[in-house]
N, C-alpha and C positions, 0 to 999 in steps of 0.2 A: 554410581555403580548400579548396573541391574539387579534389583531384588528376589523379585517375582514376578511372574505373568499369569494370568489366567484368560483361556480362549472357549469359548462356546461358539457352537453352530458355526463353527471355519471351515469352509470346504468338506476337507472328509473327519471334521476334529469333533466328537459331537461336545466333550468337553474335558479341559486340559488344564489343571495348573501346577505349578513347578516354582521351585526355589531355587534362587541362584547365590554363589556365593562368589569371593574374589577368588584371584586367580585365573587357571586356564580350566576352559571348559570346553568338554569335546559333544558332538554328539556323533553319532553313528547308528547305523542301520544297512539293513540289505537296500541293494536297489530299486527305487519307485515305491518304497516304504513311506514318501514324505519328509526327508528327514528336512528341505527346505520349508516345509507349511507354515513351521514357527519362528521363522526370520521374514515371512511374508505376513505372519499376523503380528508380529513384532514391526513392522514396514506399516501396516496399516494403523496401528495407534500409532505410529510419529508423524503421519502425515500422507502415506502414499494415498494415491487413486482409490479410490472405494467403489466398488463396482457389484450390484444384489445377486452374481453369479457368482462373491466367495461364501454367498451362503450355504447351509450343508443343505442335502436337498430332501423337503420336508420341513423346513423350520422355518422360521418368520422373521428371525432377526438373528444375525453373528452378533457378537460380543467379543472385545480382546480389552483388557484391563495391564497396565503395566505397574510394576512400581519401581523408584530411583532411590538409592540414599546420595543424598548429595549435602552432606556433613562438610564431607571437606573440596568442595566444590564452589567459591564464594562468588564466580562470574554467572554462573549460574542462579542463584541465589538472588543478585541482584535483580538478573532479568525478571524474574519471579515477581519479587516487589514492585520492580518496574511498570509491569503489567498488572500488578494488585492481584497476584494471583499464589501469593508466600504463604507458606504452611511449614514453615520447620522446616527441618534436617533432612524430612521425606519431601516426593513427590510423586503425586499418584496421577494415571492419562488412564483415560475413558475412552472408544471407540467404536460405534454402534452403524451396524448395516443393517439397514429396513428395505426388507423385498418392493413394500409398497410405497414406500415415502423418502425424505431426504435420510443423509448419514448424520451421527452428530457426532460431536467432541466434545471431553471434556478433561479440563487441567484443574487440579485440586477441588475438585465437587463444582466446578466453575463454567458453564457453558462456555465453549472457543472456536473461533475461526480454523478453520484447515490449517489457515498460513500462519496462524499463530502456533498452530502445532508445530509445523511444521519446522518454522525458525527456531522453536525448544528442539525438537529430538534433532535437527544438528547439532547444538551444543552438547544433547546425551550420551548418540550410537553414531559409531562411523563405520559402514557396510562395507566392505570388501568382497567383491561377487567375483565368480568363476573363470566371467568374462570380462575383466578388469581390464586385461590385458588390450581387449579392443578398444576402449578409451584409450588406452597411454597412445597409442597412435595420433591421437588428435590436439592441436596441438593447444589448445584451450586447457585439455587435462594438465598437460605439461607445465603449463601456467601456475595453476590453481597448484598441483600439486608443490612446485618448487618456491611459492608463493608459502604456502601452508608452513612448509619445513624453514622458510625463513622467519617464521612468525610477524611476516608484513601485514596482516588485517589492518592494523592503527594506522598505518602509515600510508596503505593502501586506500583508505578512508578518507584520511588527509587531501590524498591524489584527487579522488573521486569529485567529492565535494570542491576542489579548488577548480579542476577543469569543466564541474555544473555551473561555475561561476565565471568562467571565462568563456564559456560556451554561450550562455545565456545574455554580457554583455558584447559579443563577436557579433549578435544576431541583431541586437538592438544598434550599434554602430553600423551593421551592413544596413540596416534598414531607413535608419536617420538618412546614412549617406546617400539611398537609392533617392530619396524625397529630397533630399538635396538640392537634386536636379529641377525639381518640378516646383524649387522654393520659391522662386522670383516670381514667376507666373500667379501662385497662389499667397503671396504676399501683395501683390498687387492689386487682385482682385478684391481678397481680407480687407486691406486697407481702403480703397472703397465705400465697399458693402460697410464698416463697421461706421466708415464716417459720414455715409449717409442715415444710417438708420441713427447714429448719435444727433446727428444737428435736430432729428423730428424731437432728441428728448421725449422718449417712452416714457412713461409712468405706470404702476400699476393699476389694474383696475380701470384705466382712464375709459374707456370704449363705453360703458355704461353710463357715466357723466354725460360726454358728450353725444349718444345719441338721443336721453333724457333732455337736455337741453334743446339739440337738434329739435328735436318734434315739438316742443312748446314755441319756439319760436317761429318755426313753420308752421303753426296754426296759431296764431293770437289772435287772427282775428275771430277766427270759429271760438276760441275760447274765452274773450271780449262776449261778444256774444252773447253766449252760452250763458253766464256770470250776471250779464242785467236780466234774465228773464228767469234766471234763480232768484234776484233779489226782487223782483216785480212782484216772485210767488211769497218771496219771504216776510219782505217789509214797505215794497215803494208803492204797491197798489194800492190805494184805500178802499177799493172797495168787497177786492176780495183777499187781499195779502193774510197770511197764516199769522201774522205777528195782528195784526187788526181784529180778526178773529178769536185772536187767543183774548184778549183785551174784553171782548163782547163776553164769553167765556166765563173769564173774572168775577165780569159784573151780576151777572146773572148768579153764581155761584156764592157770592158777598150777599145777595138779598136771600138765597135758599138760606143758611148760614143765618142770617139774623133769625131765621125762624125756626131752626134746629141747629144749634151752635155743634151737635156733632158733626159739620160736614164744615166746620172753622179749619180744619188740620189738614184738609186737603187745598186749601186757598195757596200754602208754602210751596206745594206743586209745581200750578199753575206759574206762580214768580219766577222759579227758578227755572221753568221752560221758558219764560221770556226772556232772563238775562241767557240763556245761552242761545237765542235766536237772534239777539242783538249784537252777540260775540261774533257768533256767524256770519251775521250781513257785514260787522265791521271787516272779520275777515278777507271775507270775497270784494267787499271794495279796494281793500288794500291789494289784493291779489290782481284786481282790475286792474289798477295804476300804473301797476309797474309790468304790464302785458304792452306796453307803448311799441311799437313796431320798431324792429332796430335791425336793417336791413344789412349795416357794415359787419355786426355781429354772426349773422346768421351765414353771411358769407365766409366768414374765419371759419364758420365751422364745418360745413361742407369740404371746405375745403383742405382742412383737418381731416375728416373723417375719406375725403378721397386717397390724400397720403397714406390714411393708416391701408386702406382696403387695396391700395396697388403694392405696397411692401408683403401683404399679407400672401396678394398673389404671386410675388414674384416669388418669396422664399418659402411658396406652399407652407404656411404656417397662418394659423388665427390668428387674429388678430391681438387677443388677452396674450396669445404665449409669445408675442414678439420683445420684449424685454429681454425675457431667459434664453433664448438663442443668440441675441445679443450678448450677451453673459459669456457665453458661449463660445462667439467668435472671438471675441476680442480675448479670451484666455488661449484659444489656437494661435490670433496673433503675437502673442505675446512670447508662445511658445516656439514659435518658425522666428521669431524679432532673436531670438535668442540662442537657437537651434545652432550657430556657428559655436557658442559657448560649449552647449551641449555634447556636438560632436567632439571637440578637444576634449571634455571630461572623459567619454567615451574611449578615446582613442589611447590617453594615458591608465585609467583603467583594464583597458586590454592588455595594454603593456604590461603594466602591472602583474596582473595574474598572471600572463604569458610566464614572466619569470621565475613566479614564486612556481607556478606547474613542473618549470625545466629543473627547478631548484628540486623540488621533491621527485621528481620522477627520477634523477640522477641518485639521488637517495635511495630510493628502491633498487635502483640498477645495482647501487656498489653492494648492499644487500642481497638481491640476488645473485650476485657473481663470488659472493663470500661462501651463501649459502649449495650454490652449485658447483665449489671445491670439495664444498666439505661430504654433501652428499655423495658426490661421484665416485669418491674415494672409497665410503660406507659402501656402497652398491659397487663398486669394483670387488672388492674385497669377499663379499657375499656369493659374487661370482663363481667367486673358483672355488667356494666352500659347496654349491651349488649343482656341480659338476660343469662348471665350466672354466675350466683351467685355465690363463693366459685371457683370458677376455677383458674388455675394456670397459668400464662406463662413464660417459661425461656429460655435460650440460654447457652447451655452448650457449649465450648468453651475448645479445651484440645489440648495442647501444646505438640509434640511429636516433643525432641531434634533428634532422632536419625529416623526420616522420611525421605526420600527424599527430594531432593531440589526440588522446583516444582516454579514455575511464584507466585505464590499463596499464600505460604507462608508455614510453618511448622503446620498449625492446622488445626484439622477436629471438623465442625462446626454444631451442631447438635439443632432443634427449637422439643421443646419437652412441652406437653401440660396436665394439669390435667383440665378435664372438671366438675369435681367433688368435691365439698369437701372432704378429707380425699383419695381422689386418689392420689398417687406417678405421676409424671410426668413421660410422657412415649412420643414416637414418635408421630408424627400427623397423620401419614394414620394408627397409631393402635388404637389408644382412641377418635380422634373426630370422630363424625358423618358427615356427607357433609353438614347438615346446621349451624352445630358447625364450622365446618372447615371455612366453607362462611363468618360467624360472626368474626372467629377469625383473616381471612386472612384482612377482614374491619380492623378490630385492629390495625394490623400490619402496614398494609397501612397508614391508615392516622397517624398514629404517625410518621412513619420511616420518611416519607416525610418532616416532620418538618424541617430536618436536610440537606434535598439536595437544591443544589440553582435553581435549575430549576421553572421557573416562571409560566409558566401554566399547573395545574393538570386537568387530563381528568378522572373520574369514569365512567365505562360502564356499568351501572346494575348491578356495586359490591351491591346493598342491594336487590338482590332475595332469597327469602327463610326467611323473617322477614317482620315484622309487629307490627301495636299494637300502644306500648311506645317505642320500641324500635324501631320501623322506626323516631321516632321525632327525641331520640338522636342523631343517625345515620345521619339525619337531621344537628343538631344542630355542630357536629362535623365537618360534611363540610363544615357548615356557618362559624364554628368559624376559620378554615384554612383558608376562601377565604378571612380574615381578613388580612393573611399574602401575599397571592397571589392568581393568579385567579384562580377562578375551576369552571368546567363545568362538567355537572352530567345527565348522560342518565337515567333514572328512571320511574318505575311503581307505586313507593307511593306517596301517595297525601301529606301525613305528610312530606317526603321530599322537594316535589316539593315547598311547601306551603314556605319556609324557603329559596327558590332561592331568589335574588336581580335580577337577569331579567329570565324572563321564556319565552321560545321558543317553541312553538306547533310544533310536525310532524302531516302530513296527505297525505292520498292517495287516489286519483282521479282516474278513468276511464272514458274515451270518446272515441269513436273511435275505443273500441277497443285498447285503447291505456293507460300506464296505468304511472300516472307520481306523483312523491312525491312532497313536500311541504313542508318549513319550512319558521315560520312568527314569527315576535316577539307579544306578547302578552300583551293588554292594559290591565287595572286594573279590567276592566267589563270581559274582555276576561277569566283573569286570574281565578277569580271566577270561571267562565263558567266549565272551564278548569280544575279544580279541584273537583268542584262538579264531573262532568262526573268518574273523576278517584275514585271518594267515593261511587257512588252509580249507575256508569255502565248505564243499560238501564232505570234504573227510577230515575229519577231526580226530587227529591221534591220539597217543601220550607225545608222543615227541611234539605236536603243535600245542597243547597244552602246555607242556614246559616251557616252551620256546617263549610262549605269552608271558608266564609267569616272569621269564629272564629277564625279557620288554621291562613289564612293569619294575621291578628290582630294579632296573639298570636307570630308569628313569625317575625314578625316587631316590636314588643316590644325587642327582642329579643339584 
């Protein structure tokens, strides 16, 4: 239930806040007074359009703050938790338009997405606007609306989700199947291509072995070579080799040393650089040896490395990554070796779901057909309380097995209306008038609503175009709702207004050239005041003064 609101810098609101309580709540005002601005800055904290033109002009930022009790509200509640955004019994929305920057939101002190607002204040407020009427013509409303009053969501849910699943495997079988066609041909090739590149036996890494290889045995003899005229420097020349040198060295260093024993410690030096010059030459001889020319080998490897370097070109890939494309094909083959498998899982699948789809969607249908007795009846009967004596209302509801699968379901849902005694029911934009239409979409309304859980109902001047006895009903009908939950009612009849539990005046001021709206709650003297004004406009009797007073009396009996 709405608590409070509070609005700064809204259009022409410079700033606004207000207590709401349960039951029915009116507001009221003279014409072009604003009395919609606070259903529009109520629109903007649950989520509508934010636009820096509802700011008032001169300010920098609007502001509309809401609060909910939602005590006994527990689907609510959970979304809450759901989204980590739980705070008790209450719940407070934030709503901020910046002239110069983004809007923002916020759910319980919590920074939030639009569309997280958004998806909350439909479970809070359900709007009923003026022009409702022109929706009920389309037949989507029609849906939703007879949809609502069956309390299908779960079910509908069920729907939705079963036919994203048979949707999703419809597209992967039509797709298997198109490739189908092109399996042979690419099985063929697969098999191949995979068996050629298996006989070379890849390895990783292998490319680097053998061009390392490659190039030492293609040059052995430069590297033969090379090798004796390192070891000629190192050790085989006597007369200038670095190891015979070093030797000289030694010796020379052995007789300084006898004659100054401090230059004994560097003699261990010299040693040790001959055993490692001896390591060396042994090295590179051994490396010598086996540098022998081996022409069969060196042929395997070219010829190895031609195989790899034509595979490489032929499947535009390097050489190092030919393995992993191998990987690669041979799991597509694997998967087209199997693909007749595949498509029969596929095709039983579809089936599948196909069923379980018709199975829930006929669900919905007896549901809907349950529920568009039961309404058509409530909305007949509203009718002729309505001023439409002898009228009809129904919901034709027609089950077509062989439609397309659709989020929706298998039925096309038609609100079809006799305004006439002895009229056939016929469509609504063919046989009602627009203030038939107005009357009947009230109908509609306040019935359907009975059945959704959403706690506070909003009417905008749904009762334009009526009067009389039939604005009391009209009246009486929203009182007898707000018995189940809250409703608040924007209104030009007094016979309504008379029939609110708390009444709220609009008004609008100018100073300055400046020009600012108003809304006040209204005491008992007020309320009078208040009503007279809307019974008898610029002349206000005793007699229209009474006549208010009677309203109210009559409607506090009530």
């Amino acid at each position: 239930m709405l608590t409070h609101i509070l609005v700064r810098n809204f259009a022409i609101v410079e700033e606004l806040e207000l207590e709401f309580h349960a039951g029915l709540t009116v507001l009221t005002g003279e014409t072009g007074a604003g009395k919609s601005i606070l259903l529009d800055a109520l629109g903007l904290a649950l989520g509508d359009r934010a636009d820096s033109g509802l700011i008032r002009h001169g300010a920098e930022r609007a502001e509309v703050a809401v609060g909910f009790d939602i005590g006994g509200q527990p689907a609510i509640q959970e979304w809450l938790r759901a989204h980590e955004l739980d705070s008790g019994g209450e719940c407070i929305i934030r709503r901020t338009v910046n002239r110069n920057g983004p809007s923002r939101a916020y759910i319980n002190g919590q920074s939030s997405t639009v569309q997280t607002l958004r998806e909350l204040g439909e479970q809070l407020v359900d709007l009923h606007g003026q022009h409702e009427h022109q929706s009920l013509l389309k037949a989507a409303s029609q849906r939703e609306i007879l949809d609502s009053y069956a309390d299908n969501a779960a079910l509908l849910e069920q729907l939705r989700t079963t036919f994203a699943a048979w949707q999703a495997a419809q597209a992967e079988h039509e797709q298997l199947a198109a490739a189908h066609q092109e399996r042979a041909a690419r099985l063929d090739l697969l098999r191949f291509q995979v068996d050629e590149m298996a006989q070379l036996d890849l390895r990783e890494d292998e490319m680097a072995g053998l061009e390392t290889e490659h190039r030492r045995l293609a040059n052995a003899s430069e590297l033969a070579g090379g090798c004796t005229r390192v070891l000629d420097l190192l050790a085989d020349n006597e007369d200038y080799a670095i190891q015979t040198l070093l030797n000289q060295a030694r010796g020379e260093l052995q007789k300084l040393a006898a004659t100054d024993t401090s230059l004994a410690d560097k003699l261990p030096m010299l040693e040790e650089a001959d055993i490692q010059l001896q390591e060396l030459a042994s090295d590179l001889r051994h490396y010598q040896d086996a540098l022998a020319p081996d022409p069969a080998r060196l042929e395997t490897l070219e010829q190895r490395l031609a195989q790899l370097h034509q595979l490489s070109r032929k499947h535009n890939t390097p050489v190092e990554e030919l393995p992993a494309l191998l990987t690669r094909m041979q799991a597509e083959l694997a998967e087209l070796e199997n693909s007749d498998i595949r498509l029969e899982e596929l095709e039983k699948r579809v089936a599948t779901l196909a069923e379980a789809y018709r199975e829930l969607a006929m669900q919905v249908y007896q549901r809907r057909m349950a529920a568009a007795a039961k309404l058509g009846k409530a909305v007949t009967a509203a009718m002729q309380e309505l001023g439409m004596e002898g009228g009809r209302f129904e919901i034709a509801v027609t089950h077509e097995e062989d439609a397309p699968f659709s989020r929706h379901g298998q039925d096309s849902i038609a609100f079809r209306v006799s305004a006439n005694a002895g009229q056939p029911p016929g469509p609504l934009n063919r046989v009602a008038s627009g203030g038939e239409l107005s009357r009947i979409s009230l109908a509609i309304q306040v019935n359907a609503v009975e059945g959704m859980p959403i706690p506070t109902l909003i009417f905008d001047e749904v009762d334009v175009g009526i009067g009389g006895r039939v604005a009391e009903i009209v009246g009486r009908k929203l009182r007898s709702l707000a018995a189940q939950r809250q409703v608040i009612c924007v209104t030009h009849l007094p016979q309504v207004a008379a029939l609110g539990h708390q009444h709220m005046q609009v008004s609008k001021r100018t100073a300055d050239e400046i020009t600012v709206t108003r809304i006040h709650a209204l005491s008992a003297d007020q309320r009078v005041d208040e009503i007279a004004r809307m019974l008898g406009g610029l002349e206000i009797t005793e007699q229209t003064v009474s006549h208010a007073r009677e309203l109210i009396e009559r409607a506090d009996a009530v």
